[in-house]
N, C-alpha and C positions, 0 to 999 in steps of 0.2 A: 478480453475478447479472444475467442480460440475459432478457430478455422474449424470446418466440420470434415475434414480430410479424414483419412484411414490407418487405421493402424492393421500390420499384416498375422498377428499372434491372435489367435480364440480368446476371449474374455469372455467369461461368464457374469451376465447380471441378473443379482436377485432384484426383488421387489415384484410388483405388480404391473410395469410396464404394459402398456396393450400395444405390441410390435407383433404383426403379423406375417412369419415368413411364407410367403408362397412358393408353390411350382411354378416351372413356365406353364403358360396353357397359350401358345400363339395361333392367333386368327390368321386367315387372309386378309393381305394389308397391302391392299392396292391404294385404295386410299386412307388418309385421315383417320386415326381411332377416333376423333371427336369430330365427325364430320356434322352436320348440322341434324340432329332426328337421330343420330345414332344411340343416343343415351338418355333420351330424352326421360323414356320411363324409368330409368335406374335413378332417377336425380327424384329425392322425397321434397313431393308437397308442403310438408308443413313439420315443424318439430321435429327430433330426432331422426337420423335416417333408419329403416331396418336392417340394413343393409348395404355395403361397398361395394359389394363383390362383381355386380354386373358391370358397373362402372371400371371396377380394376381389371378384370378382364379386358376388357376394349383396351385400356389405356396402357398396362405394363408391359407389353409388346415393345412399345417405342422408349421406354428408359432403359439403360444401359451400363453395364460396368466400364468402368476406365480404369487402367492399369499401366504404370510406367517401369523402364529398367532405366536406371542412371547410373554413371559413372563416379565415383566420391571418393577423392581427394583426403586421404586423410594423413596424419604427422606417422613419421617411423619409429619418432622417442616418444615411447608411453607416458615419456616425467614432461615433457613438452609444454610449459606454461605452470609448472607447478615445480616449489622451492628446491626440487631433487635434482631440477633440469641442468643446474651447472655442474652436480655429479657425473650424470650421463649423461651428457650431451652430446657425444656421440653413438646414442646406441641405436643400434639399425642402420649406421651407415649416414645417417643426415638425411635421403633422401624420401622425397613424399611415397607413398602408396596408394594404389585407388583398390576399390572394392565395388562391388556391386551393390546396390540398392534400388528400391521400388517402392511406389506408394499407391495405394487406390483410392476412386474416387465416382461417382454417379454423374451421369448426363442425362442427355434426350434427345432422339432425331427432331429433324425438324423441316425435313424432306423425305420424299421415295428416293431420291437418290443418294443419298448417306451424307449430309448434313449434319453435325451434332454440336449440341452447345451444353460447356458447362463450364467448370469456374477456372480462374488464370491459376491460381495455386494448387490444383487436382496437378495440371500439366507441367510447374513450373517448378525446376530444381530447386532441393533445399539450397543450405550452406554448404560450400565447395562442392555442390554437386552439376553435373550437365545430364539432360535426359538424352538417354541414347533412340527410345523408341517407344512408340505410345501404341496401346492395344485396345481396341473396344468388342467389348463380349455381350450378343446380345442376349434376351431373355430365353431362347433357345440354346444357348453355349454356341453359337456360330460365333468364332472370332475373326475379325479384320484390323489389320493394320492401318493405324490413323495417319495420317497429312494433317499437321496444323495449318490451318489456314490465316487465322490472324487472333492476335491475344492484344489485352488492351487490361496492363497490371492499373491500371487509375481505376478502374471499376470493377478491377476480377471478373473479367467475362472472357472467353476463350472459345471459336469454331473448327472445330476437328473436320477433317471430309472423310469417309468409306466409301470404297469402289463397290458398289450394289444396286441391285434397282427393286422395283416395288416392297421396297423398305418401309416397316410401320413407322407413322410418325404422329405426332402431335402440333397443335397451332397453341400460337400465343393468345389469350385473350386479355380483355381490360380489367388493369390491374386499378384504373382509378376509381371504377364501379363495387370493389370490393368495400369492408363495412365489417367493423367491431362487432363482433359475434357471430358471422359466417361458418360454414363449416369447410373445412379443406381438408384433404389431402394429401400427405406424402409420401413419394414411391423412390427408393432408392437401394442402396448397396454398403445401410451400415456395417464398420467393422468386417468389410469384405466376406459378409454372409450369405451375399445373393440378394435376388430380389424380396425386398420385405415394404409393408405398406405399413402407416401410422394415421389417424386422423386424429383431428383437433377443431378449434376455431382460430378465426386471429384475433389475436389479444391488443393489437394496436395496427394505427397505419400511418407512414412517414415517420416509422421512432427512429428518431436520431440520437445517435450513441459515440460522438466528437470523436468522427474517425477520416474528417476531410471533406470534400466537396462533393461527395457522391453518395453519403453517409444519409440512404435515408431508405429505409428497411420496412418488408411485412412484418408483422411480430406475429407466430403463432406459439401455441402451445403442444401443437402436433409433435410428435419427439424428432427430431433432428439431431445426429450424432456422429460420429467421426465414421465418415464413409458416403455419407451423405450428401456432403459438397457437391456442386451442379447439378442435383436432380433436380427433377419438375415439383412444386407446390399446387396442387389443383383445384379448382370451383368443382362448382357440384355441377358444372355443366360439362365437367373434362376438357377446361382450358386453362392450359399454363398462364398462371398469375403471378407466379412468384421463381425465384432462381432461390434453394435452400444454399447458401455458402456460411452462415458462421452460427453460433452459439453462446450464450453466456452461462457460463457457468464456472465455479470456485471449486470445484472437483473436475472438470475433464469431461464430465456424464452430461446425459442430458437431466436440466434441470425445470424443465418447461420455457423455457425463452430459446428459442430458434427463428433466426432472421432471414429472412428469403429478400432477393434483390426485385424488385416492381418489374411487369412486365412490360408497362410504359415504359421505363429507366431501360430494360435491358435491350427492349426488339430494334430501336435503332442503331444500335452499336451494334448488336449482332448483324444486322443487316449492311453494313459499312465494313465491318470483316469479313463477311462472306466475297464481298465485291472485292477484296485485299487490298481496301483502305485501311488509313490509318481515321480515329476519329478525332475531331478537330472540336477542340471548345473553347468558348470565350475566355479572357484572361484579363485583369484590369492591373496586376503585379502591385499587390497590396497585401502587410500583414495584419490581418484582424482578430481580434479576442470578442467575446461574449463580454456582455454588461453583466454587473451583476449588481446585487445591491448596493453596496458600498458605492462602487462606480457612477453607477445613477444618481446615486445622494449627492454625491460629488457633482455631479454634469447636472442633476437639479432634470432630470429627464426618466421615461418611464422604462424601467427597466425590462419590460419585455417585446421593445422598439429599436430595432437596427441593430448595428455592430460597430464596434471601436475600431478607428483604424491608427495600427500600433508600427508601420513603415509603410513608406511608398519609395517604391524601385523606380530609381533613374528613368528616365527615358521610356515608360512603359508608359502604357492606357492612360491611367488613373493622374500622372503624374504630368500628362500632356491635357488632361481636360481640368487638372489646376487643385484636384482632392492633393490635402494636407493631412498631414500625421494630425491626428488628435481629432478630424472628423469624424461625427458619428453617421453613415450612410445608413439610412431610415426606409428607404424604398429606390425598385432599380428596375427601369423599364415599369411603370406603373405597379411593380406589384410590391408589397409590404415586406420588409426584411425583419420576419420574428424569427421564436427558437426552432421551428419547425420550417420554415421556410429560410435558410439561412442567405447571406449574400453570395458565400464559394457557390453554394447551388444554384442559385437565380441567375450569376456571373458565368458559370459553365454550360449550360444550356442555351445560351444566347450564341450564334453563328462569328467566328470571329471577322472581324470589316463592318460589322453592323454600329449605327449609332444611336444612342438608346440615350433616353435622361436619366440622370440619377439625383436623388434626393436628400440631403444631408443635412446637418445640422452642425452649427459653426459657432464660438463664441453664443450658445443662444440663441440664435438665428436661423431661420430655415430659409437655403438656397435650392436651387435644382441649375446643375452644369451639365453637356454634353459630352460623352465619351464612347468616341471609336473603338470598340471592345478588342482585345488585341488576341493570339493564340498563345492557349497556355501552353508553356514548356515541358517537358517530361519531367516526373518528380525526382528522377536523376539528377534533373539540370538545377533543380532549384534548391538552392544552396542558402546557410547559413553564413556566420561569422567562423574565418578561421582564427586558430590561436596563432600569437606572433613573438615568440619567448626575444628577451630582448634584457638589457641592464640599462645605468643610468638613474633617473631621477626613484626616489623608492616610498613608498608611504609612511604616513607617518607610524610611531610601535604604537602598539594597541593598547589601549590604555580606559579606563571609566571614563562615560560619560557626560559629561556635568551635568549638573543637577540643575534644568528649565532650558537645555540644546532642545533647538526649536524640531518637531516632531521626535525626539528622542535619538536625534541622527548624531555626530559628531561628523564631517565632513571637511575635504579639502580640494583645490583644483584638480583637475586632473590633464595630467600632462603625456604626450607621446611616448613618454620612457613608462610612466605609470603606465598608461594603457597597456603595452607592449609586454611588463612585468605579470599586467594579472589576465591578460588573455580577449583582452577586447581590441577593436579595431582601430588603431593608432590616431584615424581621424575623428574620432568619434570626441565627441565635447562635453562638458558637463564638469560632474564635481565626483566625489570618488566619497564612498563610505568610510569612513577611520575606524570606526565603532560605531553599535548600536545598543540600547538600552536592552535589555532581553525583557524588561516588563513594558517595551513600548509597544503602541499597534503597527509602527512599521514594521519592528522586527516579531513580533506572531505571526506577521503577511510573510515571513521570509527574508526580508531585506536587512544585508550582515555585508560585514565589511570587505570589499571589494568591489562592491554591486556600486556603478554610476547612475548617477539621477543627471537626467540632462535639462529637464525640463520640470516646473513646479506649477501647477493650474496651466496648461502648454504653453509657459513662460520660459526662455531657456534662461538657467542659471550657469555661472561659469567661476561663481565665488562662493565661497562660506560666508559671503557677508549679505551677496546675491541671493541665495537661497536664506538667508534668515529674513529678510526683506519679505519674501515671498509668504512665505508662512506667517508670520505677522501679521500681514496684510489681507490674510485669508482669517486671524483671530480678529482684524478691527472691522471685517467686515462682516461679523457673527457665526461663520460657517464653522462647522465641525469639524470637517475633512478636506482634504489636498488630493489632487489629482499629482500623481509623479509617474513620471516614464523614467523606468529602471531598465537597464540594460549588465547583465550577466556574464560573465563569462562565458563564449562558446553558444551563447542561447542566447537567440534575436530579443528586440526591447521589446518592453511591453508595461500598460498602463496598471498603476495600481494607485487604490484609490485609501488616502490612511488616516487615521482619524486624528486631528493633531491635540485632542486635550485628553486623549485616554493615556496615562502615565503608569 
């Protein structure tokens, strides 16, 4: 996934690209370029448009360049993290240097009175970088210096203000009425070239691309490209549908996949930063993984229903309405927990102090518990497992092994000193990897010596005799596969599902 941010140097692309740079051409813009009857005749009837251009005119007025200068931090020793560095180590004196640096990026008003929205990363310093000062240039070269008014990195969205009045702008419209084959839209400032337009259609809606709880995207094929970031995505009717922020692509280009943010998803956050709120979303302090097939064969459930849940945090939501590690949460507040509707997202949307039912499924069994939705924390705050280097009890040497060790594991307790040795959390329980077969299905899933299994079908094990039991008893009871909750060095547990007669 790459950000559709700017790069400041001319590139040249060949190909056939249909990127069209325009001039400014600005109206008077007292009100709305998409006021309601403004565009009405620009917008085609039926099949192909003939034409944008009436449409772009009204509308490019209101997108906008965005341009930072930053301050950046950078090392004095050039050999600085490379094998030279204990030669010169002190060259340059030791101490840091800053430099200048800048990035650009496209927005949109979203008032007469200078209003602008676009993505937290246009605005947000790189690595050892701080933004000294933000500039927006509008379609006529007027430039104004920006006031952040509130950013909100969980969803990449970000409101600038400009001191101006009867400023062109654009309205949000619904992004839920959009539709697989539509035509859109985009107007932005790839590659820091000015204003340029692209159409397309969208190619998907709510495509989710496992990047968190906010991870649910237009998919167009309009070209979107570094420079691009925050600009407007638009209907044929010239209302903002979409926030353009990222790109997939294996070259850096655009390769026809550009993902614009919902204008459902973004108008309320925008709106909660303009007032210089912070936005507040439900939290139930749970780590959850995707089913996937194995999984399900395992759990004997349909794999494109719910989600695993692979910890529950202390004292949170989840953990006060009685959800257990190894529940599969199946629906939340009435509505269905699949791959497009995930739990992170149904769970952030919900107001936090609200009490909702949630639906799971348990040893088999379908319950529904009540849970006071809690507020999530900043993804600053939420934290993994640290390492805790330590000496003491040691594992055993590595060594083959045997031939019929039940799932191909070899295994032993594991102890506070062990924990402490390979980097997991001292309190943490289970049995510890010795070895694993490299022709086993545990270890094709990954699982190699160090990795703690704490749990086998969510039975906790705490012996090699424990766990041979376990697996056993999942072969006298016909099944194929074992549910284990492996936990990793440095990386939270999590459910994996192994086949125990593939050898």
């Amino acid at each position: 996934m790459r950000y559709a941010y700017a790069i400041t140097s001319a590139l040249l692309l060949g190909g056939t690209a249909a990127t069209l740079a325009i001039q400014p051409n600005v109206t008077s813009a007292q009100t709305a370029q998409n006021e309601p009857g403004a565009i009405s005749a620009a917008a085609p009837r039926a099949g192909a448009p003939m034409s944008f251009a009436d449409m772009v005119q009204r509308l490019q007025p209101a997108v906008v360049n965005i341009s930072t200068t930053q301050r950046v931090t950078v090392p004095s020793n050039p050999f600085a993290g490379t094998p030279f560095e204990q030669f010169f180590g002190q060259q340059g004196g030791g101490q840091p240097r800053t430099r200048q640096g800048s990035s650009l990026g496209s927005g949109f008003l979203i008032s007469a009175d200078g209003y602008v929205v676009t993505n937290n990363h246009v605005i947000q310093g790189g690595t050892n970088a701080t933004v000294e000062s933000v500039t927006v240039t509008l379609a006529d070269r007027r430039e104004f210096p920006a006031r952040v008014v509130g950013r909100d990195p969980s969803s990449d969205l970000a409101v600038l203000k400009i001191e101006g009045r009867s400023l062109p702008f654009v309205r949000f419209g619904d992004s839920n009425q959009a539709r697989v084959g539509d035509w859109v839209v985009a107007i932005g400032n790839p590659f820091g070239l000015g204003g340029s337009v692209t159409a397309g259609i969208i190619s998907s809606v709510n495509r989710v691309t496992g990047g968190g709880a906010f991870d649910r995207f237009i998919q167009t094929d309009a070209s979107i490209n570094r420079g691009n970031s925050g600009g407007p995505l638009f209907d044929m009717q010239g209302n903002v549908i979409g926030i353009n922020s990222q790109i997939l692509s294996p070259t850096g280009g655009n390769v026809g996949i550009g993902l614009a943010i919902p204008a459902e998803q973004a108008r309320p956050i925008v709106e909660t930063l303009m007032k210089g709120q912070t936005p507040q979303r439900g939290y139930l302090g749970v780590g959850i993984q995707p089913i996937d097939e194995d999984i399900a064969s395992a759990l004997g459930i349909d794999r494109n229903s719910g989600e695993l849940i692979s910890r529950v945090e202390p004292n949170e939501a989840a953990a006060r309405a009685g959800i257990r590690q190894g529940d599969v949460i199946v629906r939340v507040n009435n509505q269905a927990v699949t791959p497009d509707n995930t739990l992170s997202f149904l769970v952030a949307n919900v107001r936090p102090g609200t009490r909702i039912p949630i639906e799971l499924i348990r040893d088999g069994r379908r319950m529904t518990v009540q849970a006071t939705v809690g507020t999530r924390p900043s993804e600053e705050d939420i934290a993994g497992f640290q390492m805790d280097e330590g000496g003491g009890d040691q594992m055993q040497p590595d060594r083959p092994v045997q031939q019929g060790a039940p799932a191909g594991l070899a295994v032993q307790p594991l102890t506070p000193a062990i924990a402490r040795s390979i980097g997991v959390d001292p309190t943490t329980q289970g049995v510890v990897v010795a070895a694993a077969d490299p022709n086993s299905d545990a270890a094709q899933k990954g699982i190699r010596r160090g990795f703690v299994i704490s749990s086998v079908d969510r039975q906790p094990v705490r012996t090699a005799a424990e766990f041979q039991t376990a697996i056993e008893a999942a072969r006298r009871a016909n099944r194929n596969s074992v549910l284990l909750f492996v936990t990793a060095p440095r990386v939270p547990g999590r459910y994996v599902a192994v086949n125990i007669g593939a050898r």
